[in-house]
Every structure is written in C-alpha cells, then in structure tokens.
PDB file of N, CA, C and O in Angstrom:
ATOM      1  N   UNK A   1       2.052   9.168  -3.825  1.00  0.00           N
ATOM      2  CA  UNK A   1       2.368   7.910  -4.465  1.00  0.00           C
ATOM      3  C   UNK A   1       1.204   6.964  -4.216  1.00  0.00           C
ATOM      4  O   UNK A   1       0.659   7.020  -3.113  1.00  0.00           O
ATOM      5  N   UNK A   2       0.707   5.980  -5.258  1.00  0.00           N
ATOM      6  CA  UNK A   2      -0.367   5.251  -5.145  1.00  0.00           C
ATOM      7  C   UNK A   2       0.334   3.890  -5.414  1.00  0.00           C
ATOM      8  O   UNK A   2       1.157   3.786  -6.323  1.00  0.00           O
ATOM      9  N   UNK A   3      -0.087   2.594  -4.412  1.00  0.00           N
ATOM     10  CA  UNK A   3       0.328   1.541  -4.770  1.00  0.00           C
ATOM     11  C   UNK A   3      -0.843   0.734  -5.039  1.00  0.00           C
ATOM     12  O   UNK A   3      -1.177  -0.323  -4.504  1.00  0.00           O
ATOM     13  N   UNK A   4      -1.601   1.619  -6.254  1.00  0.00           N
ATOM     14  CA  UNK A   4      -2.641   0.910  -6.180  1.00  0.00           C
ATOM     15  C   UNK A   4      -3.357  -0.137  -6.056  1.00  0.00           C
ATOM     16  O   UNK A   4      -3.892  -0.381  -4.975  1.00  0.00           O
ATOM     17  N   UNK A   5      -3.581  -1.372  -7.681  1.00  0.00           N
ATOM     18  CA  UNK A   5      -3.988  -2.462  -7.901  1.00  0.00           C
ATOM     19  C   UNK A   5      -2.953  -3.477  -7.566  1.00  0.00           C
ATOM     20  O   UNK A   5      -3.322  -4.602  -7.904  1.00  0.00           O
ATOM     21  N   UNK A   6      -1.551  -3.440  -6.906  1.00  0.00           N
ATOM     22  CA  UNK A   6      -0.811  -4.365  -6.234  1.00  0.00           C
ATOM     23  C   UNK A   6      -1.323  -4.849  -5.193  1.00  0.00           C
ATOM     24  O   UNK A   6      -0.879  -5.874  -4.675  1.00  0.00           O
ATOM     25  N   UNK A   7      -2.617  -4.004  -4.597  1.00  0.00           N
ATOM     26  CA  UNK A   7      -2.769  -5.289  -3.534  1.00  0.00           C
ATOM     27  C   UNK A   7      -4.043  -5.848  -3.636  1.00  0.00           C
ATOM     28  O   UNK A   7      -4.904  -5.254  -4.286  1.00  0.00           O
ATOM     29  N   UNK A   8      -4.387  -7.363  -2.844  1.00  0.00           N
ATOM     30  CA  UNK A   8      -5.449  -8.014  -3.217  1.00  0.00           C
ATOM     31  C   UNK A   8      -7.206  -7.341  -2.345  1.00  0.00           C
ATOM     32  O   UNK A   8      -7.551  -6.902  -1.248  1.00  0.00           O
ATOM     33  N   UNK A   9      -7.689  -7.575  -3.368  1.00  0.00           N
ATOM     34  CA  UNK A   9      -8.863  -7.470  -2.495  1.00  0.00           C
ATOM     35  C   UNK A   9      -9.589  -8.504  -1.274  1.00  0.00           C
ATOM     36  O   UNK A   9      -9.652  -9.732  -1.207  1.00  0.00           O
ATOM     37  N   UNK A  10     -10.031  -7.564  -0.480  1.00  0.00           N
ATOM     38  CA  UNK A  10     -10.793  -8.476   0.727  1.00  0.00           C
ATOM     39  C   UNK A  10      -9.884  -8.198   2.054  1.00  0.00           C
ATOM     40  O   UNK A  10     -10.282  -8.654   3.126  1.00  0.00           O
ATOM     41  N   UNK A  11      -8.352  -7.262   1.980  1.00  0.00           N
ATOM     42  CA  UNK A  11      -7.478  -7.024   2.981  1.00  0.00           C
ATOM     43  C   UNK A  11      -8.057  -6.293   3.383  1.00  0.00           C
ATOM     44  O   UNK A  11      -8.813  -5.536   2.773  1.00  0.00           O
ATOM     45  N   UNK A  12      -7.803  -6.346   4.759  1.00  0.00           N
ATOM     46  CA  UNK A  12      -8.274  -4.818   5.785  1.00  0.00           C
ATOM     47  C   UNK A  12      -7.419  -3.957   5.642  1.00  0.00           C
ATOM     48  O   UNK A  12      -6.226  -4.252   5.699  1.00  0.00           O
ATOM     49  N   UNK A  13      -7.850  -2.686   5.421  1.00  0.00           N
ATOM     50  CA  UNK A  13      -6.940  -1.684   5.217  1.00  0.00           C
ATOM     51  C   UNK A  13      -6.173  -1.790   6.208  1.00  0.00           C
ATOM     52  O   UNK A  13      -5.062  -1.953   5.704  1.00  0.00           O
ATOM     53  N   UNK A  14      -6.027  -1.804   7.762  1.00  0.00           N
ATOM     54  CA  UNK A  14      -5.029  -1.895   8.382  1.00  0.00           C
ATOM     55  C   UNK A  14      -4.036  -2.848   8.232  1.00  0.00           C
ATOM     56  O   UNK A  14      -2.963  -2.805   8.833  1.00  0.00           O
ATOM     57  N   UNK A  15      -4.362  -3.696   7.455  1.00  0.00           N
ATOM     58  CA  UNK A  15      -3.021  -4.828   7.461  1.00  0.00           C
ATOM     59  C   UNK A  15      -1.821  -3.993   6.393  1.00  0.00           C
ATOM     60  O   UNK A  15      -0.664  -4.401   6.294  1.00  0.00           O
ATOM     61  N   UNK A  16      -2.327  -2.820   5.677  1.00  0.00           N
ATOM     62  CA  UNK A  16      -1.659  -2.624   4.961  1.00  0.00           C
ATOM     63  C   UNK A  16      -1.267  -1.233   4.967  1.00  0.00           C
ATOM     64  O   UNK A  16      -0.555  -0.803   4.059  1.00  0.00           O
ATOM     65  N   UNK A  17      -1.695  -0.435   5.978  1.00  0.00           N
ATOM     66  CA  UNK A  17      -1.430   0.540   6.602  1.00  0.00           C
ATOM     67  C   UNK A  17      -0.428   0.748   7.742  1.00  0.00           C
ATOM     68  O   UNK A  17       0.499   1.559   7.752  1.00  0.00           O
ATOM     69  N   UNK A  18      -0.777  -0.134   8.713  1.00  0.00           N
ATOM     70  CA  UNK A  18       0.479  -0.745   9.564  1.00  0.00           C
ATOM     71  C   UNK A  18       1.903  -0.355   8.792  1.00  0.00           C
ATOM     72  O   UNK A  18       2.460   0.742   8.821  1.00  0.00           O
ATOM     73  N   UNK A  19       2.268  -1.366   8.205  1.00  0.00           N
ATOM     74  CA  UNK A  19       3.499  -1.594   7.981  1.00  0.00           C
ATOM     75  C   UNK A  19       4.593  -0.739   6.935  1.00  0.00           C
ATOM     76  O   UNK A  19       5.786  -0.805   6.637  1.00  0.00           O
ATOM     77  N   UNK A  20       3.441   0.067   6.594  1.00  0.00           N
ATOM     78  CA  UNK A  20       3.446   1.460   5.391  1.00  0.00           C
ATOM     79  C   UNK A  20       4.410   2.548   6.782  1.00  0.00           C
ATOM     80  O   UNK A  20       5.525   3.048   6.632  1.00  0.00           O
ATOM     81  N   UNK A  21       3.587   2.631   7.941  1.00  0.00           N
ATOM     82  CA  UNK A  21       4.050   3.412   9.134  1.00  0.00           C
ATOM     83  C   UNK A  21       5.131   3.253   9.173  1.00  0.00           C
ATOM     84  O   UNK A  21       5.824   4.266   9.074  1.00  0.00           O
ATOM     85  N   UNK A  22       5.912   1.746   9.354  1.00  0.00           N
ATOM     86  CA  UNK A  22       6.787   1.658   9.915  1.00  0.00           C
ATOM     87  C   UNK A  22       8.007   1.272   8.889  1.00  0.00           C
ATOM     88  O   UNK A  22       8.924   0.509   9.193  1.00  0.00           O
ATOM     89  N   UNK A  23       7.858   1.946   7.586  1.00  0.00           N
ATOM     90  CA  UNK A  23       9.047   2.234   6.658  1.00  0.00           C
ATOM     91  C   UNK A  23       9.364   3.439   6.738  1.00  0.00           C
ATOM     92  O   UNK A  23       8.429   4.238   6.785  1.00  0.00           O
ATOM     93  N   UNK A  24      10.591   3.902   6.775  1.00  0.00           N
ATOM     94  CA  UNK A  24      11.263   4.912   6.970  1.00  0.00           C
ATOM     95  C   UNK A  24      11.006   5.676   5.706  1.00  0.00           C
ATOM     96  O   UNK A  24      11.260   5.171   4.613  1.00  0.00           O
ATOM     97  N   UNK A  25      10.566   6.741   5.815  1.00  0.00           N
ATOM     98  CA  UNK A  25      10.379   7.877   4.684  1.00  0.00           C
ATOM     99  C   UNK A  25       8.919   8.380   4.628  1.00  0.00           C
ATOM    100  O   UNK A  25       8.716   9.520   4.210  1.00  0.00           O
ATOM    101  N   UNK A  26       7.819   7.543   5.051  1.00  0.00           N
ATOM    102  CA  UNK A  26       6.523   7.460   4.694  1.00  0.00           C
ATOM    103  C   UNK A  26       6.166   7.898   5.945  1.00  0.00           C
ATOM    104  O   UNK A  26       6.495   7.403   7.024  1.00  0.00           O
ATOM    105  N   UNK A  27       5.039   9.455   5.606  1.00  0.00           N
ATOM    106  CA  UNK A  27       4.721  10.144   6.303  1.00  0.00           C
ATOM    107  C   UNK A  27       3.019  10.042   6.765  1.00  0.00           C
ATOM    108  O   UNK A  27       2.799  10.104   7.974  1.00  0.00           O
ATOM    109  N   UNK A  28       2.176   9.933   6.099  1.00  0.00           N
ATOM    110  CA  UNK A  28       1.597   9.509   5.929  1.00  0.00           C
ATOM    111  C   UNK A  28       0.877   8.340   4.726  1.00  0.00           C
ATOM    112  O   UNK A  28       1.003   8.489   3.510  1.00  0.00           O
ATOM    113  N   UNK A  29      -0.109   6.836   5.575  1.00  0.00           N
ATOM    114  CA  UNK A  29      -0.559   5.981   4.728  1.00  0.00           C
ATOM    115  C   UNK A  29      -1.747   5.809   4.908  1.00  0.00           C
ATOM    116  O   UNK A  29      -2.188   5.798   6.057  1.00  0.00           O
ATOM    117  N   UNK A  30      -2.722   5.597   3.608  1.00  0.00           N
ATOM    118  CA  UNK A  30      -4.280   5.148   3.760  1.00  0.00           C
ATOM    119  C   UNK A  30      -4.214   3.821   2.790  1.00  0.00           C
ATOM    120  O   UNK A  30      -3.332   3.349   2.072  1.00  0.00           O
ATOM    121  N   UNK A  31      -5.293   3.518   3.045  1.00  0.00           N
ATOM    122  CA  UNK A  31      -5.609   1.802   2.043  1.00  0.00           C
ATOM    123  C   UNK A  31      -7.058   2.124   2.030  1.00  0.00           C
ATOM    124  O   UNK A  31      -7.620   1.949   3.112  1.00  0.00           O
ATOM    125  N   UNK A  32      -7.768   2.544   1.077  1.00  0.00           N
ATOM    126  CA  UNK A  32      -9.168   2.540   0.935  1.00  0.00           C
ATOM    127  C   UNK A  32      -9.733   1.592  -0.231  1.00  0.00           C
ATOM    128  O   UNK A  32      -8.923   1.370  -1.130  1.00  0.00           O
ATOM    129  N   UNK A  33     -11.018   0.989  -0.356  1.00  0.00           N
ATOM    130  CA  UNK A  33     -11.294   0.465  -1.357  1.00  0.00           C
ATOM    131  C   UNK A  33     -11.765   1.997  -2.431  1.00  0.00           C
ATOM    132  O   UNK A  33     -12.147   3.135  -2.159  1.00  0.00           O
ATOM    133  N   UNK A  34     -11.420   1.087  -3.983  1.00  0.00           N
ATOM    134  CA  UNK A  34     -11.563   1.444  -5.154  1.00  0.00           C
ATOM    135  C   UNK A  34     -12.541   0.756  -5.685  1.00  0.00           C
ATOM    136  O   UNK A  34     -12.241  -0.422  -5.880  1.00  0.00           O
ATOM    137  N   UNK A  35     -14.229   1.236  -6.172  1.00  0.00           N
ATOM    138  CA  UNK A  35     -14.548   0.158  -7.018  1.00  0.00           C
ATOM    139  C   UNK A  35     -14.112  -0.341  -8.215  1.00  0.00           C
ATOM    140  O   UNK A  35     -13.369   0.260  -8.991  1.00  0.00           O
ATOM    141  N   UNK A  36     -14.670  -1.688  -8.407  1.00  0.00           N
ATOM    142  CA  UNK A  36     -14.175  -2.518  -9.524  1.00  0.00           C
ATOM    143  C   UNK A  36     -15.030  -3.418 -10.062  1.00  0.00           C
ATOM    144  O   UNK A  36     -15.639  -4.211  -9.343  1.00  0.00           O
ATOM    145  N   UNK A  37     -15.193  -3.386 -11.643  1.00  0.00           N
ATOM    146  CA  UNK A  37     -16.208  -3.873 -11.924  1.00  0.00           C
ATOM    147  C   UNK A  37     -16.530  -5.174 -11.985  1.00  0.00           C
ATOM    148  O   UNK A  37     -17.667  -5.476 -12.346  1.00  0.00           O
ATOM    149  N   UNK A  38     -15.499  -6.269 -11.613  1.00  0.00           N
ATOM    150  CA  UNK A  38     -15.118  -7.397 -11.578  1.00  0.00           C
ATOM    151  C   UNK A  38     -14.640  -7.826  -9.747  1.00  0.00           C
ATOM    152  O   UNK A  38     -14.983  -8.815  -9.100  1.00  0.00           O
ATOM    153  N   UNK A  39     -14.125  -7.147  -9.500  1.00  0.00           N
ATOM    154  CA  UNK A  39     -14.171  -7.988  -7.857  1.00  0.00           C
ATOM    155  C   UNK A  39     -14.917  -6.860  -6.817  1.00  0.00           C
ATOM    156  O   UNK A  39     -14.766  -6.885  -5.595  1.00  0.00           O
ATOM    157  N   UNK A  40     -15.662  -5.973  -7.469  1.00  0.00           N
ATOM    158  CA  UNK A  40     -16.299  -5.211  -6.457  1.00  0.00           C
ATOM    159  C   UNK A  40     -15.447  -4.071  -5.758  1.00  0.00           C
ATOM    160  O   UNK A  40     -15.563  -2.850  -5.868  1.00  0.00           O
ATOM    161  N   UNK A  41     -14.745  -4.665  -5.166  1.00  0.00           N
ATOM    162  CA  UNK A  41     -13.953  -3.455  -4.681  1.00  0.00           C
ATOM    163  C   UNK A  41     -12.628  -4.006  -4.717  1.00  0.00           C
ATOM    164  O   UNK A  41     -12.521  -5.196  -4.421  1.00  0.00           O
ATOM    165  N   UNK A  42     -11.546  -3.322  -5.044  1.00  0.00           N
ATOM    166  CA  UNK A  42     -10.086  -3.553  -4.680  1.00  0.00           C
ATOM    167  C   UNK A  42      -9.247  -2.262  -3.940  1.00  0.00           C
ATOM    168  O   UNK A  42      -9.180  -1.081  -4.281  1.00  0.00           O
ATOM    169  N   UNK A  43      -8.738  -2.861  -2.978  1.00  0.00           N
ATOM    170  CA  UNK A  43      -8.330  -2.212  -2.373  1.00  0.00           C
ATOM    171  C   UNK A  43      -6.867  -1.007  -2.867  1.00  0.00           C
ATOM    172  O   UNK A  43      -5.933  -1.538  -3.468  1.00  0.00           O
ATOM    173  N   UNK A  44      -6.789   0.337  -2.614  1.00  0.00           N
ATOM    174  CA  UNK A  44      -5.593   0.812  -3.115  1.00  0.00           C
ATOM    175  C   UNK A  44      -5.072   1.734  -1.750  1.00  0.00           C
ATOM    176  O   UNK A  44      -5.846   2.429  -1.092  1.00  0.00           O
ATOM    177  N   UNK A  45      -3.534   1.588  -1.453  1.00  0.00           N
ATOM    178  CA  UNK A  45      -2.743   2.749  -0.940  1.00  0.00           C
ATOM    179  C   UNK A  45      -1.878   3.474  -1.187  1.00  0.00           C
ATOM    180  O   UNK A  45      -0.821   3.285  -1.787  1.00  0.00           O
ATOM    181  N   UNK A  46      -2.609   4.986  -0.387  1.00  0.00           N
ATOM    182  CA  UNK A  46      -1.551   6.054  -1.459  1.00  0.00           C
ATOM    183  C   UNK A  46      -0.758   6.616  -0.132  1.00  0.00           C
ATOM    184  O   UNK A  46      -1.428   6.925   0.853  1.00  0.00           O
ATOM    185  N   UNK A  47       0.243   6.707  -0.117  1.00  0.00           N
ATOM    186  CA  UNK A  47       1.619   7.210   0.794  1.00  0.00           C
ATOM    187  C   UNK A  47       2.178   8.755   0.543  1.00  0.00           C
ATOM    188  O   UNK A  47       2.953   9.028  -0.374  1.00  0.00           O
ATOM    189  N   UNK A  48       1.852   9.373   1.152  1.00  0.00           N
ATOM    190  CA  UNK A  48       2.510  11.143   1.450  1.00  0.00           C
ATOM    191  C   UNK A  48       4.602  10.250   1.808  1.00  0.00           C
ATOM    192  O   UNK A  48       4.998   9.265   2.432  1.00  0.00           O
ATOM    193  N   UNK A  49       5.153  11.129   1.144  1.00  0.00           N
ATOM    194  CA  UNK A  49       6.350  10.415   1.800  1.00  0.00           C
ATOM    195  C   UNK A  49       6.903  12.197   2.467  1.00  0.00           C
ATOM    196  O   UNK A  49       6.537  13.364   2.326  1.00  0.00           O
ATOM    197  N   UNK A  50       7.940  11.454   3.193  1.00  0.00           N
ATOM    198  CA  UNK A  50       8.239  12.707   4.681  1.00  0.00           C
ATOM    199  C   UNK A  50       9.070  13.281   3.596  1.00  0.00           C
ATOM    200  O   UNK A  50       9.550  12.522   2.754  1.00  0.00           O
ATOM    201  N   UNK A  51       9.300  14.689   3.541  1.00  0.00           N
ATOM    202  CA  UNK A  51      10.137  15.889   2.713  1.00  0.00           C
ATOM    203  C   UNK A  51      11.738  15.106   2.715  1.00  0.00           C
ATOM    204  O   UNK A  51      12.315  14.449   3.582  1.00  0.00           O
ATOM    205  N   UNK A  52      12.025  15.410   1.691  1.00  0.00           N
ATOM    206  CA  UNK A  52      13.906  14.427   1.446  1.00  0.00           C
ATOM    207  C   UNK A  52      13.694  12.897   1.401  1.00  0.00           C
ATOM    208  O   UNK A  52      14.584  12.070   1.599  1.00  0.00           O
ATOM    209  N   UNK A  53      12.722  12.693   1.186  1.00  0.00           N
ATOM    210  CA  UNK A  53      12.687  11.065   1.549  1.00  0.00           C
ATOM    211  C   UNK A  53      13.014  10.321  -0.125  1.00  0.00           C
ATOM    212  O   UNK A  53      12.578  11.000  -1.054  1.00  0.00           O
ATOM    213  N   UNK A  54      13.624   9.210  -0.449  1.00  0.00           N
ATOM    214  CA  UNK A  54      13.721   8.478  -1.557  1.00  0.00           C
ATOM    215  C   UNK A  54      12.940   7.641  -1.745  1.00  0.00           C
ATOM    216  O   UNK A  54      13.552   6.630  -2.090  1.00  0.00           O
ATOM    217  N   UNK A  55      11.859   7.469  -1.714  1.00  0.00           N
ATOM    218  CA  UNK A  55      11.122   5.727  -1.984  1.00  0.00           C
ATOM    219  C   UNK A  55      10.332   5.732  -3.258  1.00  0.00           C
ATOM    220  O   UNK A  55       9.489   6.605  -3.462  1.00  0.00           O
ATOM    221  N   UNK A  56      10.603   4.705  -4.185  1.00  0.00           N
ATOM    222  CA  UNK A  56       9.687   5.040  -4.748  1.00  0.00           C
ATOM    223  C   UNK A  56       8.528   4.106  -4.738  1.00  0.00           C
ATOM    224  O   UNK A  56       8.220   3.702  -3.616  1.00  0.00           O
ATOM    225  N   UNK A  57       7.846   3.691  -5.696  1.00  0.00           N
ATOM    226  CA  UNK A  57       7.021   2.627  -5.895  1.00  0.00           C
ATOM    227  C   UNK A  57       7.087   1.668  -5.697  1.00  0.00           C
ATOM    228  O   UNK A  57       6.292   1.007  -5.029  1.00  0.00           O
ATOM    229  N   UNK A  58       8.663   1.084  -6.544  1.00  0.00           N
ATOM    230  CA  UNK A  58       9.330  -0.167  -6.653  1.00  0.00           C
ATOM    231  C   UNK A  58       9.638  -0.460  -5.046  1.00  0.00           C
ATOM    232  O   UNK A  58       9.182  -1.476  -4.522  1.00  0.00           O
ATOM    233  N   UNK A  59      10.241   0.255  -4.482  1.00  0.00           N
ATOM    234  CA  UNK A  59      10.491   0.112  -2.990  1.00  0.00           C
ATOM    235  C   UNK A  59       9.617  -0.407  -2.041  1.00  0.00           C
ATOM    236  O   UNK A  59       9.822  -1.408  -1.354  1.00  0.00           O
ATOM    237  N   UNK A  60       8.019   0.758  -2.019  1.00  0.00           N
ATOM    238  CA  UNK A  60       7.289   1.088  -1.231  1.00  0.00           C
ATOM    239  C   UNK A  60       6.695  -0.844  -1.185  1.00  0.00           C
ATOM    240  O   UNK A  60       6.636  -1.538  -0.170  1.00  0.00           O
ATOM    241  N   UNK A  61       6.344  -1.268  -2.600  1.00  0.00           N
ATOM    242  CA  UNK A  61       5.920  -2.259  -3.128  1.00  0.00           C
ATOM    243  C   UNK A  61       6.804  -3.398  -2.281  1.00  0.00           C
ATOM    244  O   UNK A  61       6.396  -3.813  -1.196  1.00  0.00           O
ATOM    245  N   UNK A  62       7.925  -3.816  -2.816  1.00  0.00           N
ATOM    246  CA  UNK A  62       9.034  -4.709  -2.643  1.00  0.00           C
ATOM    247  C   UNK A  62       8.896  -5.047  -0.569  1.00  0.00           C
ATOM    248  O   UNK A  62       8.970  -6.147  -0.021  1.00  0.00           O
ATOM    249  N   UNK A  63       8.674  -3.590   0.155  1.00  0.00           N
ATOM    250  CA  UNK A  63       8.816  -3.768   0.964  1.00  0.00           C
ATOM    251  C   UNK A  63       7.465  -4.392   1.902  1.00  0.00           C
ATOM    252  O   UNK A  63       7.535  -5.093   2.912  1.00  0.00           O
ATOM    253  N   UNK A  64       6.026  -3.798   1.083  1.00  0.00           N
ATOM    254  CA  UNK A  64       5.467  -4.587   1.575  1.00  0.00           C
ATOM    255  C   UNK A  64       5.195  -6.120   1.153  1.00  0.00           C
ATOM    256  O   UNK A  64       4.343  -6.857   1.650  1.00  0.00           O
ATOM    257  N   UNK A  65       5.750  -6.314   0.526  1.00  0.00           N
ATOM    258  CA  UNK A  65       5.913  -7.973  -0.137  1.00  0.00           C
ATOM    259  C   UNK A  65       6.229  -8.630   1.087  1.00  0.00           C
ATOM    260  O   UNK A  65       5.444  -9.314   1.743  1.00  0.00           O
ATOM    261  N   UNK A  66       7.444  -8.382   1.365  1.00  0.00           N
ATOM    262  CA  UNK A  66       8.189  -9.168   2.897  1.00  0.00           C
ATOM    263  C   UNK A  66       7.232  -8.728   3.537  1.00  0.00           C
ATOM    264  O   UNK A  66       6.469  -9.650   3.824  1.00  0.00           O
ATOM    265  N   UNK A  67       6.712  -7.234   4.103  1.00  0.00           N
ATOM    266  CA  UNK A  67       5.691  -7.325   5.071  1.00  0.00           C
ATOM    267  C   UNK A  67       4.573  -8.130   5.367  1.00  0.00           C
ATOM    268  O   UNK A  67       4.096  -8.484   6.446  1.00  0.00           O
ATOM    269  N   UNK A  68       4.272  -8.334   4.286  1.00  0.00           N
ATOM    270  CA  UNK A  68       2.221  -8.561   4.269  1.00  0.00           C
ATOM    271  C   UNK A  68       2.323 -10.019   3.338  1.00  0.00           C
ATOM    272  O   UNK A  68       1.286 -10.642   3.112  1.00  0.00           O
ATOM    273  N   UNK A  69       3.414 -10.424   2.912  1.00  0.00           N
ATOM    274  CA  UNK A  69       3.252 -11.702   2.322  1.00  0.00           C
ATOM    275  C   UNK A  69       2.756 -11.656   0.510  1.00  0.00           C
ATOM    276  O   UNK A  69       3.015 -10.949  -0.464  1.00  0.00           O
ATOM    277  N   UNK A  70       1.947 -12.818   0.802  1.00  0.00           N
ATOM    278  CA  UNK A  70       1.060 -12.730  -0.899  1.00  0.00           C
ATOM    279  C   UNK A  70       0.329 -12.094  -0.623  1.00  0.00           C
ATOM    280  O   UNK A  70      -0.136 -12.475  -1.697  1.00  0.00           O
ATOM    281  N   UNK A  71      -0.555 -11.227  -0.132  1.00  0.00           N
ATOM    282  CA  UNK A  71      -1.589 -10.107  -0.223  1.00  0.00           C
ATOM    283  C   UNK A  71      -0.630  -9.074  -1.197  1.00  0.00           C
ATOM    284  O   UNK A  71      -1.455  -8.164  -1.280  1.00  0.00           O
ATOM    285  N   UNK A  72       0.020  -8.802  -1.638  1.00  0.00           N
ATOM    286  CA  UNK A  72       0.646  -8.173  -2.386  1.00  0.00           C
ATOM    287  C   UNK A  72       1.383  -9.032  -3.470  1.00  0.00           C
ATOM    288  O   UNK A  72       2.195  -9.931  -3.251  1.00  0.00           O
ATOM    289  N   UNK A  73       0.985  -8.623  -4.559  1.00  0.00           N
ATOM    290  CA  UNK A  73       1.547  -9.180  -5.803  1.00  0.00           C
ATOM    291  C   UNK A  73       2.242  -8.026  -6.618  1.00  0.00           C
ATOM    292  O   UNK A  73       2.781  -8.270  -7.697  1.00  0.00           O
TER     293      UNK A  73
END
C-alpha cells in the first residue's frame, strides 16, 4: 500500500514512519522521497500490512491525520 502524495514535503521520514509502527496491522513502514518536478522532492509511504490485517488507505491515511497533524492532507 502507498500513501503516497498525502503527505507534505520537507517531513522527516521518521515523523511518519513512527506512527505507521504503532497502528495495528502494519508490518512493515518506509517514507522515502519521490522526485517532483515542482517541489523537488515529496515525500511518499508505502506499508507491508501483517497477513489478515484490514487497513486500507482510507484508514492508514485518516489515522495518520490525528497522528502527525497537517503534515498530512
């Protein structure tokens, strides 16, 4: 699963890796930059979710909203 262009550029990948850990289902998380031809780089994370797990996008998203604030739109 990729949550890609939802989040802003200029975050440290750990701010948005963190809290990816500590949702239930998500097995493994990365946040790497993507280039972009307009802000240079934007950042994207893609989530392995743990076998039986339900999350989808809408979730993964929604939840880092409350996590991480407006860095996520």
């Amino acid at each position: 699963m990729s949550v890609a262009s939802d989040i802003r550029p200029g975050d440290d990948p750990a701010a948005i890796e963190e809290p990816l850990y500590r949702l239930d289902g998500v097995q493994v998380a990365a946040a790497v930059g993507r280039p972009d031809p307009h802000a240079g780089e934007i950042p994207v994370a893609y989530v392995q979710l743990q076998e039986g797990a339900e999350l989808t996008e809408e979730k993964v998203l929604d939840y880092l909203k409350r996590e991480v604030g407006e860095r996520v739109s």
